[in-house]
C-alpha positions in Angstrom: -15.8 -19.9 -25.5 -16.1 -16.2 -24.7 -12.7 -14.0 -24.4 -11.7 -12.8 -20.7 -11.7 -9.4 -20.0 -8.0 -8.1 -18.9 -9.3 -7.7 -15.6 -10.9 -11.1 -14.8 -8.7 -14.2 -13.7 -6.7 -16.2 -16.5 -9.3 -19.1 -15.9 -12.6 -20.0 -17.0 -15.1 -22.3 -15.4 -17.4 -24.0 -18.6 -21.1 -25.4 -18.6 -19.5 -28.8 -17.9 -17.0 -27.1 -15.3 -13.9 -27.9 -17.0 -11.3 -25.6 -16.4 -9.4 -23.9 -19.9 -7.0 -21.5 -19.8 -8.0 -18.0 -21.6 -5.5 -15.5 -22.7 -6.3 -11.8 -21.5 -7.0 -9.2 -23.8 -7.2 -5.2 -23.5 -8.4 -3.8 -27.4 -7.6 -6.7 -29.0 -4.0 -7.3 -28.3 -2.9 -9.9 -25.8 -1.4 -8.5 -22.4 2.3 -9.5 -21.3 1.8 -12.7 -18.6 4.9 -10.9 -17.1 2.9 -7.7 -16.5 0.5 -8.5 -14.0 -1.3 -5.5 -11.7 1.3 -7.1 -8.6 4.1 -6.2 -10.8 2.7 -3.2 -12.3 2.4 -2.0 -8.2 5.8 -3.1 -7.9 6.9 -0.7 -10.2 5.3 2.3 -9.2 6.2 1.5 -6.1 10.0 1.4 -7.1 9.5 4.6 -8.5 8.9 6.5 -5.0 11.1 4.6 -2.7 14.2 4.0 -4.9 14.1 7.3 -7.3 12.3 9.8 -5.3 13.0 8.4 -1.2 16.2 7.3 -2.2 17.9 9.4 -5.1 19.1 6.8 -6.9 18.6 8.4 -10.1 20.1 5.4 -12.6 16.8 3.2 -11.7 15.2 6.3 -13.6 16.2 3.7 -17.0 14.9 0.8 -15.7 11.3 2.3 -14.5 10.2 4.6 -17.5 10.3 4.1 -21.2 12.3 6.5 -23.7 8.6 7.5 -24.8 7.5 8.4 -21.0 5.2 11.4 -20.8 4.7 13.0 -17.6 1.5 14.9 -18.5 2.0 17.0 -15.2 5.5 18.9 -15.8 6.5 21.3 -18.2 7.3 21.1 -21.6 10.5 20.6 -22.5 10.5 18.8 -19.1 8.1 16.0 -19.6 9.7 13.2 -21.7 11.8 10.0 -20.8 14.0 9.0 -17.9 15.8 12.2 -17.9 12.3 14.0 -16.8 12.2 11.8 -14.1 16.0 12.5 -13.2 15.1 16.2 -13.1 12.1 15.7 -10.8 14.0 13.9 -8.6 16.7 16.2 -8.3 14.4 19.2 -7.8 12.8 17.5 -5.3 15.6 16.6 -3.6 17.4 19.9 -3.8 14.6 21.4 -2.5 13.3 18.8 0.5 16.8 16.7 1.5 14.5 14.8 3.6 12.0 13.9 1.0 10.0 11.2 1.6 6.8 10.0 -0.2 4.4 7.5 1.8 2.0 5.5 -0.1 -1.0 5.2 1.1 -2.9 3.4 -0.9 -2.4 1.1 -4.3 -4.8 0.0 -6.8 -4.5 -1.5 -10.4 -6.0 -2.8 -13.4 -5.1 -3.9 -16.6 -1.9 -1.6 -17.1 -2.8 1.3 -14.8 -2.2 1.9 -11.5 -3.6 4.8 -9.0 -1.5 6.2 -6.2 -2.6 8.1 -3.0 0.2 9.5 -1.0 1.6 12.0 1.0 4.8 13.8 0.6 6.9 15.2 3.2 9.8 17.0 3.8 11.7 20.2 5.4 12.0 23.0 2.9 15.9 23.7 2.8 16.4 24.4 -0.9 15.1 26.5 -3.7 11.4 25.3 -5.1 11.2 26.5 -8.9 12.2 29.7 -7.5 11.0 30.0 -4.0 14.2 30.6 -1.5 14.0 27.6 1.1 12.2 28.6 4.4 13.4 25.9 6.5 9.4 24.7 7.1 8.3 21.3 7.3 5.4 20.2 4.9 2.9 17.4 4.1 1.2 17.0 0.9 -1.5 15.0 -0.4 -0.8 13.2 -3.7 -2.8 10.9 -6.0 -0.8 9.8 -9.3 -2.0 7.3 -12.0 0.3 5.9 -14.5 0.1 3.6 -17.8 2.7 0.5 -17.9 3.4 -1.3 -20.7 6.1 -3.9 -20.5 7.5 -3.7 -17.5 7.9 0.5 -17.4 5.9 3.4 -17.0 5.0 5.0 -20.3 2.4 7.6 -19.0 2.2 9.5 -15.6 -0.9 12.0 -14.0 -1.1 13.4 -10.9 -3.4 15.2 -8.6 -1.5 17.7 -5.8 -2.4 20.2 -3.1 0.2 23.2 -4.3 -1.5 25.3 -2.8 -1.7 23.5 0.5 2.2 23.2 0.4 2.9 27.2 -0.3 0.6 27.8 2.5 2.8 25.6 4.4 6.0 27.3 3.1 4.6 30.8 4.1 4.4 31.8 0.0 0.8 32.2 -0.2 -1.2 33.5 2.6 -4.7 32.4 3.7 -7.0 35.5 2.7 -7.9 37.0 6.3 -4.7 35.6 8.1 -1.7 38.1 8.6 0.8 37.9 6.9 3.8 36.4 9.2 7.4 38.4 9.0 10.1 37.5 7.3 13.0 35.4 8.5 15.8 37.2 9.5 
């Protein structure tokens, strides 16, 4: 009998329609049966509404590896739970009302892609920028790589320069420039 591919269901129907259970593969090695793409959303979704919505920053342990690599932030910034602590944290410092809103979920084998929007009212310092006290929205899409229950690779897909718009930082070319606050 022929192997499954990860991605099709853990049954196969023979010639003679017998049923036979097939163990999926991805390069050879066998998959976790307790890493399933349900779970796999589970997680990611875990990792917006309990780290980033809700600041609980000890979950960072539980949903990335020690080996994470978020292949979006800086260096020196990118590796393990504590990255994800830090992202947090900025976030949070920055927007108090942070919220991420996933739009949309889809997985296979150990990867799952993200679209969502971020919002949140600007009342702390962005990687420099004083706050403005705007609100913004942001369009997101994030894929990451799970492997054994946690996320071991993260990349994402923002509109920066939508969101400085928003803030006032970057100006539209041909709009005036409004003043500043007082």
């Amino acid at each position: 009998m022929e192997e499954a591919p990860a991605s099709l269901p853990l049954l196969w129907f023979s010639e003679t329609r017998a049923v036979s259970s097939v163990t999926p593969r991805r390069m050879g090695k066998e998959l976790s049966p307790m890493t399933t793409t349900e779970e796999n959303k589970a997680l990611f979704r875990r990792t917006y509404e309990e780290l980033l919505n809700g600041g609980d920053l000890a979950v960072a342990d539980e949903l990335v590896t020690p080996e994470f690599v978020n292949h979006e932030a800086p260096p020196g910034r990118d590796r393990g739970p504590g990255s994800m602590r830090g992202l947090a944290t900025m976030l949070r410092t920055a927007f108090p009302d942070l919220h991420f809103e996933i739009e949309e979920l889809v997985a296979e084998g150990d990867v799952v892609a993200g679209r969502l929007t971020m919002s949140g009212t600007h009342e702390g310092p962005l990687m420099g920028t004083p706050p403005t006290g705007r609100s913004v929205r942001q369009d997101h899409m994030h894929f990451v790589r799970i492997r054994d229950g946690r996320t071991v690779e993260h990349w994402g897909a923002r509109d920066d320069l939508g969101m400085m718009q928003q803030l006032g930082v970057i100006h539209e070319p041909g709009q005036p420039r409004e003043p500043e606050p007082t």
